[in-house]
matplotlib code that plots the C-alpha trace (Angstrom):
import matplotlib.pyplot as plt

x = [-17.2, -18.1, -20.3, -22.7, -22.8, -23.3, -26.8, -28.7, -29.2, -30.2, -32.5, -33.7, -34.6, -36.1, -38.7, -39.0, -40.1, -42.3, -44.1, -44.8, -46.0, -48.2, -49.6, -50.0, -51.7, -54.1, -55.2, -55.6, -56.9, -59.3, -57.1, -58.7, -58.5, -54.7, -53.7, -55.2, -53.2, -50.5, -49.0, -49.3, -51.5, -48.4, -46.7, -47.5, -49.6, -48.9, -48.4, -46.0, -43.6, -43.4, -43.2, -40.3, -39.0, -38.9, -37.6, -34.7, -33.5, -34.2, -32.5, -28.9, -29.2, -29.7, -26.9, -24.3, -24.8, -24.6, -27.9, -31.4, -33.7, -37.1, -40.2, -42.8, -45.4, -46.7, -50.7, -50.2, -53.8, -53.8, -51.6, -51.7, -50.3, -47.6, -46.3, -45.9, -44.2, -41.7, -41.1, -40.2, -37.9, -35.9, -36.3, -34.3, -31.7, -31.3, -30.1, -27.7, -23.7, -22.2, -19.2, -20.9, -22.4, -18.8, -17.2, -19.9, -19.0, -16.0, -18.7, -20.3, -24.1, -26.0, -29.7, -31.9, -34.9, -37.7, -36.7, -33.1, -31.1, -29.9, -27.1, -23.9, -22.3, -19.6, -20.9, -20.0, -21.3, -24.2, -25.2, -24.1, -25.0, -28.4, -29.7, -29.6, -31.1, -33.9, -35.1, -35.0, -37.0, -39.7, -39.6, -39.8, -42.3, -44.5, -44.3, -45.0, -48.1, -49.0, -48.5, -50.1, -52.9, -53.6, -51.5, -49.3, -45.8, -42.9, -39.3, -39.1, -40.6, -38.8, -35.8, -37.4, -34.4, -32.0, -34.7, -31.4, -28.7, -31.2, -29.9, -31.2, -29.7, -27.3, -29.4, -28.7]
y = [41.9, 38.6, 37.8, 36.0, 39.0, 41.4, 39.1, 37.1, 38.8, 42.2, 40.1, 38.2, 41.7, 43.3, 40.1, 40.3, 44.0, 43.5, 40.8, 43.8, 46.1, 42.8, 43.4, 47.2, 46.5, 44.1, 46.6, 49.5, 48.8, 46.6, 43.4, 42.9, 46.6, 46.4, 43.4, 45.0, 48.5, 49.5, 52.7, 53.0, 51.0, 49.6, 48.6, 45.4, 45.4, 44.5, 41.0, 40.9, 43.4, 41.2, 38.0, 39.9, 40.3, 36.9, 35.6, 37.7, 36.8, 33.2, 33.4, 35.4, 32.7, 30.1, 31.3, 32.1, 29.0, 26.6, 25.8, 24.8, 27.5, 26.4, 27.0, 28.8, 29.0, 33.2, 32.1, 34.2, 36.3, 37.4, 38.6, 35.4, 33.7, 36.6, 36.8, 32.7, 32.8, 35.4, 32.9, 30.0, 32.3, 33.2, 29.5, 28.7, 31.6, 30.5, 27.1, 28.2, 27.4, 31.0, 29.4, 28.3, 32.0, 33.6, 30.9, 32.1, 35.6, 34.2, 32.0, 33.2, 33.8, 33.4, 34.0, 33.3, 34.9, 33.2, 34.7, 32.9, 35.7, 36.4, 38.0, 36.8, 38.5, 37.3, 36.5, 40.2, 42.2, 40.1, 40.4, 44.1, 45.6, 43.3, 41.6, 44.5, 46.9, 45.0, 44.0, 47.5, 48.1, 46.1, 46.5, 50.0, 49.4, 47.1, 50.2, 52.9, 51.2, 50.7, 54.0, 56.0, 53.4, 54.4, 52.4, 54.5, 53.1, 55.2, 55.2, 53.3, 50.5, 50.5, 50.6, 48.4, 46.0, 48.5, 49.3, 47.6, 49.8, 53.2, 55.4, 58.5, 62.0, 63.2, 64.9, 68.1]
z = [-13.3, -14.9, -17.6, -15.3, -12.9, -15.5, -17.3, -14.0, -11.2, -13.8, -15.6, -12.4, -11.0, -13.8, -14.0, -9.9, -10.7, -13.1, -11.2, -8.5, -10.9, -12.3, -8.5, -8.9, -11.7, -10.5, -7.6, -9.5, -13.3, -14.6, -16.1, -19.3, -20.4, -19.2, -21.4, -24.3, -23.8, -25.9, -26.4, -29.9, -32.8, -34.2, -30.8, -28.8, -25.9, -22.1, -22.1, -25.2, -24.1, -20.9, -22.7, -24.7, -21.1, -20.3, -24.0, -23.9, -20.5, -20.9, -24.2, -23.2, -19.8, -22.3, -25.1, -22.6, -20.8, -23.6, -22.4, -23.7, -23.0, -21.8, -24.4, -23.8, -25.7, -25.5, -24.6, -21.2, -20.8, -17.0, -14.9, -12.9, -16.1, -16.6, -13.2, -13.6, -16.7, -15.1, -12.1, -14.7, -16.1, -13.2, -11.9, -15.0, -14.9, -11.4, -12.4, -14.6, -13.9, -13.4, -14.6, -17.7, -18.6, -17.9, -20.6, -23.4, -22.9, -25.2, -27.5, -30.9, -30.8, -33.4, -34.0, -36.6, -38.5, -39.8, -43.3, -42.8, -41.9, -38.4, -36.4, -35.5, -32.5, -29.8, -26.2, -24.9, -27.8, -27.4, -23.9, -23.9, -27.0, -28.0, -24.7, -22.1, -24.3, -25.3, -21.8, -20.8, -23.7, -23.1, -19.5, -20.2, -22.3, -20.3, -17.1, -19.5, -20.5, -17.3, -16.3, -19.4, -18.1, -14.4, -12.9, -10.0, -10.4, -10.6, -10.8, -7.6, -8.9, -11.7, -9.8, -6.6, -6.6, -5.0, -2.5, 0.0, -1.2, 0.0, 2.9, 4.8, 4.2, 6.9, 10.0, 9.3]

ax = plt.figure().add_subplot(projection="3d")
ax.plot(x, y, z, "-o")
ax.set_aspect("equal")
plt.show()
């Protein structure tokens, strides 16, 4: 399985899921209460954890690639803004050169702190062991405050881009 197999289409349908529970959300709660949430004082609310979402994706897309990743500035406050910001962020993982991911698999990362210091990983510790983790993170993040919120997702949604790959139990 290749580097670029393993990064965009998992963070491509991680922000395609999100956008739907953007929609859950915007049927079933009241918006400005929602981008407030956050499950604890000390935790970021709704749209950071989704902005996270989009960072890290755009970033390992970006860093694999060899690629500049596109700013974006986090001033997102509706869902309308969120869902957006998650369509420019597939748009640009989309565009990437599958061939050019699967070469920085090989590459040193690097990222920097404000303070100065950073970490320094290769391309596969990286995207497996920094980048993966921390979109499921926020992602998780962003659906549990949903949910501890009123909003009825579930592990399908969650899960909603292997909605092709479901099959009926045997007649019995």
């Amino acid at each position: 399985m290749s580097a670029y197999q393993s990064s965009v289409p998992v963070l491509i349908a991680m922000l395609t899921n999100i956008k739907a529970w953007l929609d859950k959300a915007a049927e079933q709660g009241d918006e400005a209460t929602l981008l407030e949430a956050r499950l604890a004082p000390d935790m970021y609310p709704l749209p950071k954890q989704i902005q996270l979402v989009s960072d890290s994706a755009k970033g390992c897309g970006a860093r694999l690639a060899g690629a500049e990743a596109p700013s974006m500035p986090d001033t997102e406050a509706s869902f309308a803004e969120l869902k957006e910001r998650c369509d420019k962020t597939i748009a640009f993982l989309q565009g990437l050169d599958p061939a050019a991911v699967d070469a920085g698999i090989g590459r040193e990362i690097e990222i920097r702190f404000p303070n100065g210091g950073g970490i320094r990983f290769d391309g596969a510790t990286y995207l497996n062991g920094f980048v993966l983790p921390n979109v499921y993170f926020h992602a998780s993040m962003a659906y549990a405050i949903l949910r501890a919120n009123g909003v009825n997702v579930g592990k399908q949604d969650y899960l909603a881009h292997l909605a092709g790959h479901m099959f009926a139990p045997p007649a019995a």
